[in-house]
C-alpha positions as CSV (number, residue, x, y, z in Angstrom):
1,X,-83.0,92.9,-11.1
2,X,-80.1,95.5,-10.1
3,X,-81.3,95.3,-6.7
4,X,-81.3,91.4,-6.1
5,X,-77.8,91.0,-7.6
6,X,-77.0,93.6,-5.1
7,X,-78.6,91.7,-2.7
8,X,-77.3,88.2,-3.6
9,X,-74.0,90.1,-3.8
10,X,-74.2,91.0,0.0
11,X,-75.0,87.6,1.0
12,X,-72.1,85.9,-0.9
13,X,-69.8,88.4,1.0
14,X,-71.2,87.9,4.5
15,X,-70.4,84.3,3.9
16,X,-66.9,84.7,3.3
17,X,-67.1,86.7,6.7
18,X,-68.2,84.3,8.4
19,X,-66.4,81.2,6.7
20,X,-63.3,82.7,8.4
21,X,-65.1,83.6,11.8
22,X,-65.0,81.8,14.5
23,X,-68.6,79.8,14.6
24,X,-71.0,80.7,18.1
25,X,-71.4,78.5,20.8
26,X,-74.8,77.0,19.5
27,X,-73.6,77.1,16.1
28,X,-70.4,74.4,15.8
29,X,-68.9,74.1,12.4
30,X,-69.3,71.5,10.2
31,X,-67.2,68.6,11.6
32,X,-68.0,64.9,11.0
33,X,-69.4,64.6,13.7
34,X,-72.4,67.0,13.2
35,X,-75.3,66.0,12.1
36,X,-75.4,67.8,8.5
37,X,-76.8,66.3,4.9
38,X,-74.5,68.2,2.3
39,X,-74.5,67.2,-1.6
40,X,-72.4,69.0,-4.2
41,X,-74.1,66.6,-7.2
42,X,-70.8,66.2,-8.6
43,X,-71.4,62.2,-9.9
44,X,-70.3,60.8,-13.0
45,X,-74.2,60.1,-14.1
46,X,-77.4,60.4,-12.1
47,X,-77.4,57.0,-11.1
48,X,-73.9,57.1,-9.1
49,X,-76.6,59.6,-6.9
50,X,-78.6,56.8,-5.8
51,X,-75.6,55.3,-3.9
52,X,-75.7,58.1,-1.8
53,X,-79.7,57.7,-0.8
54,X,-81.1,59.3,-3.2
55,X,-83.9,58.1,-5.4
56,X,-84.9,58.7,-9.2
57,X,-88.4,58.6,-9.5
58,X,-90.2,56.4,-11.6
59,X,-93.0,55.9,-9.9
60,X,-96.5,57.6,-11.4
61,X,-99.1,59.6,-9.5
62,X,-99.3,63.0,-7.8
63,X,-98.4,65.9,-9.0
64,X,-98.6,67.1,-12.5
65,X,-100.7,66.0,-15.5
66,X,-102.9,62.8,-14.8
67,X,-101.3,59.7,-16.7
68,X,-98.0,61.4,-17.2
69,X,-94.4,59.3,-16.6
70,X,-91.7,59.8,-14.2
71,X,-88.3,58.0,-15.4
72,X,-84.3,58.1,-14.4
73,X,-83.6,59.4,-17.7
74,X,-85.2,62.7,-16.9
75,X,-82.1,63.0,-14.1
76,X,-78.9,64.0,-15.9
77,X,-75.5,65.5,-14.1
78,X,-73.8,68.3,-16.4
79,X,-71.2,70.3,-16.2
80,X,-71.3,74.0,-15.1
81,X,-70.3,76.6,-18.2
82,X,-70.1,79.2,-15.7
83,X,-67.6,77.5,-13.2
84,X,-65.2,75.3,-14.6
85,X,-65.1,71.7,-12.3
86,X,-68.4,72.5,-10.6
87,X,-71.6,69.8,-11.7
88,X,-75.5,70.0,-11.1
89,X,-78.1,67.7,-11.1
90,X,-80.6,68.8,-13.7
91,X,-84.3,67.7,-14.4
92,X,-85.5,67.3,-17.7
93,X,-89.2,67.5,-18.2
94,X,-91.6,67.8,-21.3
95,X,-95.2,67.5,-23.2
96,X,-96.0,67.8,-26.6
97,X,-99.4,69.2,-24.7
98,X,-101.0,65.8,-24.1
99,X,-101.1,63.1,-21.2
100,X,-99.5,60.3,-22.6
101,X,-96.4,62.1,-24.2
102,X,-95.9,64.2,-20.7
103,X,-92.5,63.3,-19.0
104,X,-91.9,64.7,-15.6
105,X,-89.3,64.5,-13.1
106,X,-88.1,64.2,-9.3
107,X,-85.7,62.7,-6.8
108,X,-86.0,62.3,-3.3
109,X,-83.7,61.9,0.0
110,X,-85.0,59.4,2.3
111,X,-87.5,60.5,5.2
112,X,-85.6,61.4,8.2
113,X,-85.6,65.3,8.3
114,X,-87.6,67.6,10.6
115,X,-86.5,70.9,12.4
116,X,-83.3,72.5,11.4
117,X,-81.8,74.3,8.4
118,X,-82.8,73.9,5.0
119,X,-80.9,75.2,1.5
120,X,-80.4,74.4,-2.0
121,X,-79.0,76.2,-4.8
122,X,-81.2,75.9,-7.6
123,X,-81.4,77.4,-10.9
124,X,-85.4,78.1,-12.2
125,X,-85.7,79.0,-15.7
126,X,-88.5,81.1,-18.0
127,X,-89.2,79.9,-21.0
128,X,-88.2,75.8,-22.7
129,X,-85.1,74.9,-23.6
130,X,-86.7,73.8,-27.0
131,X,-90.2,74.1,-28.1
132,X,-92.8,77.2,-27.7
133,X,-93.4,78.4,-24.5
134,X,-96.6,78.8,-22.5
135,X,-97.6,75.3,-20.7
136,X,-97.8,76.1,-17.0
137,X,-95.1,74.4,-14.8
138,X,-94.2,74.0,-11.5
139,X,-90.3,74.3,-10.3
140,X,-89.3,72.7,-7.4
141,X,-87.4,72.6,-3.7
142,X,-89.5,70.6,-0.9
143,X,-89.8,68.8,1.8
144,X,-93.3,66.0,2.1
145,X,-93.9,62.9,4.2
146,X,-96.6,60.7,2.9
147,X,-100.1,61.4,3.2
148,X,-101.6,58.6,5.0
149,X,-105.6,59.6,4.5
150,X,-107.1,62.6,3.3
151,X,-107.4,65.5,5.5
152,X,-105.2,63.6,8.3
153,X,-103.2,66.0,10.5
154,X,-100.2,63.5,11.1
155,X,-98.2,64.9,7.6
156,X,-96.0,67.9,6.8
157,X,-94.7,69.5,4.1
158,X,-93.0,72.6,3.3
159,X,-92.9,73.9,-0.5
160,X,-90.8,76.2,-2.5
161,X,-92.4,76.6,-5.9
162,X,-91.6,78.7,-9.1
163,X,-94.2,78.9,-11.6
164,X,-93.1,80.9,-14.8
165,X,-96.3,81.0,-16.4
166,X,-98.4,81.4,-13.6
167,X,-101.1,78.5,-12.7
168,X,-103.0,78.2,-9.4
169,X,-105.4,81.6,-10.0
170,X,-102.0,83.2,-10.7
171,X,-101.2,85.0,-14.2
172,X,-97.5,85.4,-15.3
173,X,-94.5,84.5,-12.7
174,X,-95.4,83.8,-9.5
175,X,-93.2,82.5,-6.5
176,X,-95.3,80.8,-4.0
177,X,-93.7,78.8,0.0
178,X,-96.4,77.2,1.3
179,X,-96.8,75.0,4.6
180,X,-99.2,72.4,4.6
181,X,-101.4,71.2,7.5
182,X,-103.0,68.8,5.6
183,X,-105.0,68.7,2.0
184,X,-107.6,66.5,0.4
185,X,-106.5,64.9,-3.3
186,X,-108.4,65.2,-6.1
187,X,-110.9,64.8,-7.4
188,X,-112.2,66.2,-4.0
189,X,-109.4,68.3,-3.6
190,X,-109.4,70.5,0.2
191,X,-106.3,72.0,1.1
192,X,-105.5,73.3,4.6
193,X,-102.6,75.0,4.4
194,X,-100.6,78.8,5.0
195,X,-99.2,80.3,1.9
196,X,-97.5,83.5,0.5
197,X,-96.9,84.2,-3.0
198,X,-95.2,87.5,-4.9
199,X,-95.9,88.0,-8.5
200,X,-91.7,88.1,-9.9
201,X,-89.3,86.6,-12.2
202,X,-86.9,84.6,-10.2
203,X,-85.6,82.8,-13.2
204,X,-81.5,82.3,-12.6
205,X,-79.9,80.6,-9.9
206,X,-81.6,80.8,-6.7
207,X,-80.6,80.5,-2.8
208,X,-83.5,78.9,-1.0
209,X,-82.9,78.4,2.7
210,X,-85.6,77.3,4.8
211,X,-85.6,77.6,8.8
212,X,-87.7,75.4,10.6
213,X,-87.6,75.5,14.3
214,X,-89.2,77.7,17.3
215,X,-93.0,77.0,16.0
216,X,-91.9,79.0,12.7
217,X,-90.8,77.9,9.2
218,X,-88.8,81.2,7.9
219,X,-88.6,81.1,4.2
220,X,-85.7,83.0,2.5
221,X,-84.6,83.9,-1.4
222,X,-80.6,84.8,-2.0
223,X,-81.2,86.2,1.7
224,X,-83.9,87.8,1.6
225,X,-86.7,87.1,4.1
226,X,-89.5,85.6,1.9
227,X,-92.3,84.5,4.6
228,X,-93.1,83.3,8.2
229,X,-95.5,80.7,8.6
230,X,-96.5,78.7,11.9
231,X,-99.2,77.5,14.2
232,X,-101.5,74.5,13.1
233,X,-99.4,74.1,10.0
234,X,-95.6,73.8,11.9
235,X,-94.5,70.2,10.2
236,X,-95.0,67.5,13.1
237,X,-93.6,64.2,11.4
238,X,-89.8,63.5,9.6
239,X,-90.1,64.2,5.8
240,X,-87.8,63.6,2.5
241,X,-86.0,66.6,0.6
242,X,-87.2,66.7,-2.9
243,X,-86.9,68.7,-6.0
244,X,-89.0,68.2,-9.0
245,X,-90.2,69.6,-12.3
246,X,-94.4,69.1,-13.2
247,X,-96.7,70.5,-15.6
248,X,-99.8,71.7,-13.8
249,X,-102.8,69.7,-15.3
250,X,-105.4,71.2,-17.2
251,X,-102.5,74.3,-17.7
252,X,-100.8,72.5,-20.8
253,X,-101.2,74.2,-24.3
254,X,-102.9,73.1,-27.2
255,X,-101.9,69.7,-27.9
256,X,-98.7,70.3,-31.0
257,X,-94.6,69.9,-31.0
258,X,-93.0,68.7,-28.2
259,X,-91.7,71.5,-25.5
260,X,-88.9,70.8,-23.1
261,X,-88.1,72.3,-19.5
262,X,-85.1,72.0,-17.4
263,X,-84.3,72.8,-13.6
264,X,-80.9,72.5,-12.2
265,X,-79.7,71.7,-8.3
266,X,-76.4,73.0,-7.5
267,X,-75.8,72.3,-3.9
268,X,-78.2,71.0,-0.9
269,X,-77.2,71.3,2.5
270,X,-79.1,70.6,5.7
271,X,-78.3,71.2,9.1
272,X,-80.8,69.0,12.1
273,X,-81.7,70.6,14.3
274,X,-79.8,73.9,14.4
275,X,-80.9,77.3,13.2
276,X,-78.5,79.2,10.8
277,X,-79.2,82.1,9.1
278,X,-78.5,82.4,5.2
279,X,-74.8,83.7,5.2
280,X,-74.1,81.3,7.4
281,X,-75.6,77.7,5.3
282,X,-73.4,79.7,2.2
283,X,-70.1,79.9,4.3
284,X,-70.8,75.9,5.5
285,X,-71.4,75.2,1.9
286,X,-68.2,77.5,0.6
287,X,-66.2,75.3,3.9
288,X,-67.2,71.9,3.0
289,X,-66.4,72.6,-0.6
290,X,-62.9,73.9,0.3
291,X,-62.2,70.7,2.0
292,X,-63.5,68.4,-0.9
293,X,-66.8,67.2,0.5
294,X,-69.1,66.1,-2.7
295,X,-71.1,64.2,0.0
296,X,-72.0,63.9,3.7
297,X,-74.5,62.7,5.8
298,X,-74.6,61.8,9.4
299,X,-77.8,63.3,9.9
300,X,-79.3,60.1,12.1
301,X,-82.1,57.8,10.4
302,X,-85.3,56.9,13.1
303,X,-85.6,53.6,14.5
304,X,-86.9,51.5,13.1
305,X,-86.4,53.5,9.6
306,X,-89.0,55.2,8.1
307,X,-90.9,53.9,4.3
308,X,-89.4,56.3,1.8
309,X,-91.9,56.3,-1.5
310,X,-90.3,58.7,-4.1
311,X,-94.3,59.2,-5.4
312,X,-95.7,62.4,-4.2
């Protein structure tokens, strides 16, 4: 633990470095002119997000526990104990261990996003905020197109996931990026797809940046490089930015009181098409916030747009 806040400490000063610096040549600063997506999250409600593109899922399906529900009242915005003025977005999830009383959560940014920079600031948590602990859940930063047929090699995703109580083969905290070629759903489930995991608490708040570009998505926690996966599985078609908070079927304890799980979102920030390393998405993010940006995006949409389902 001493060593990561060490770490984190490093980064946080490297961005203040370079916030005064200078930016590169290939690296321009964060005008409105560049194509960036940036959110601080700081709305009156969760539904003042959805003027800005976002969407609060409602729909049911994949992932989580089979028959569960997805609603806009499991999206809340609340205010930061820690830094006075500063909101988050926060997820609210929960089972009393059977189907029909699961509640899960997501929201989703509309599919226009390939190669570039990646990075949220997200806070993961150990244990319920009410209710015993134990049920094996899945917390959340991602980016997913849709799935058109199984096994089909025109899809992408790339996956940051924090899993508290283990799940997946896994026993006790587990952090796991993957990048998917492609994958089979259930009940016939095939997944094709490069993956590194490290048994660890990472419950706090969390810098996830994610580097996709050059053949190579480069996954990195409060700086630190986490993995480097490429080939077959480099993402080959636009995908949404998503969080979301889901119980792992068939991981849920014995069916009893309700339990409650929560995940907040700080910040997200992406940057098409351009390569930044993680001091330098933290010094954007500290720049934009200095000149009271809550929210940008000029990151261009395809022609004609792409279907955005909020269901996967």
């Amino acid at each position: 633990m001493m060593a990561r806040a060490i770490l984190l400490s490093i980064l946080l000063l490297s961005a203040a470095a370079c916030a005064t610096a200078t930016d590169p040549p290939d690296v321009p600063g964060d005008a409105p002119a560049a194509a960036i997506l940036f959110d601080d999250f700081s709305y009156p409600d969760a539904l003042a997000a959805e003027e800005n593109g976002w969407i609060l899922r409602t729909a049911p399906g994949w992932p989580g526990v089979q028959g569960a529900r997805w609603g806009k009242d499991r999206l809340s915005i609340h205010d930061d104990p820690d830094h006075p003025g500063n909101r988050v977005m926060r997820l609210t999830s929960s089972t009393d261990g059977t189907s029909e009383n699961t509640r899960q959560s997501q929201f989703c940014h509309e599919r226009k996003y390939l190669e570039g920079t990646y990075a949220a600031r997200v806070r993961f948590t150990g244990e319920p905020v009410s209710g015993e602990n134990g049920d094996q859940i899945v917390q959340t930063f991602y980016l997913i197109s849709p799935l058109k047929a199984p096994m089909d090699l025109d899809y992408s995703e790339v996956d940051f996931e924090y899993l508290p109580n283990g799940g997946w083969g896994r026993k006790g905290a587990t952090f796991f990026t993957t990048t998917w070629e492609t994958f089979r759903p259930r009940p016939d489930w095939e997944a094709d797809n490069e993956s590194t995991d490290r048994a660890a608490v990472y419950d706090g708040w969390r810098i996830l940046v994610v580097q996709i570009g050059e053949g190579e998505v480069r996954y990195f926690v409060d700086g630190e490089h986490f993995a480097t996966h490429g080939g077959r599985v480099f993402p080959e078609v636009p995908m949404s930015i998503n969080f979301n908070l889901w119980f792992i079927d068939k991981g849920l304890q014995p069916a009893g009181a309700m339990r409650t799980w929560v995940e907040e979102v700080d910040w997200v920030y992406h940057r098409a098409g351009v390569i930044l390393e993680p001091g330098e998405v933290v010094a954007a993010v500290a720049r934009l916030r200095e000149e009271g940006v809550g929210f940008r995006d000029s990151v261009p949409v395809p022609v004609p747009p792409l279907q955005s389902p909020c269901d996967f």
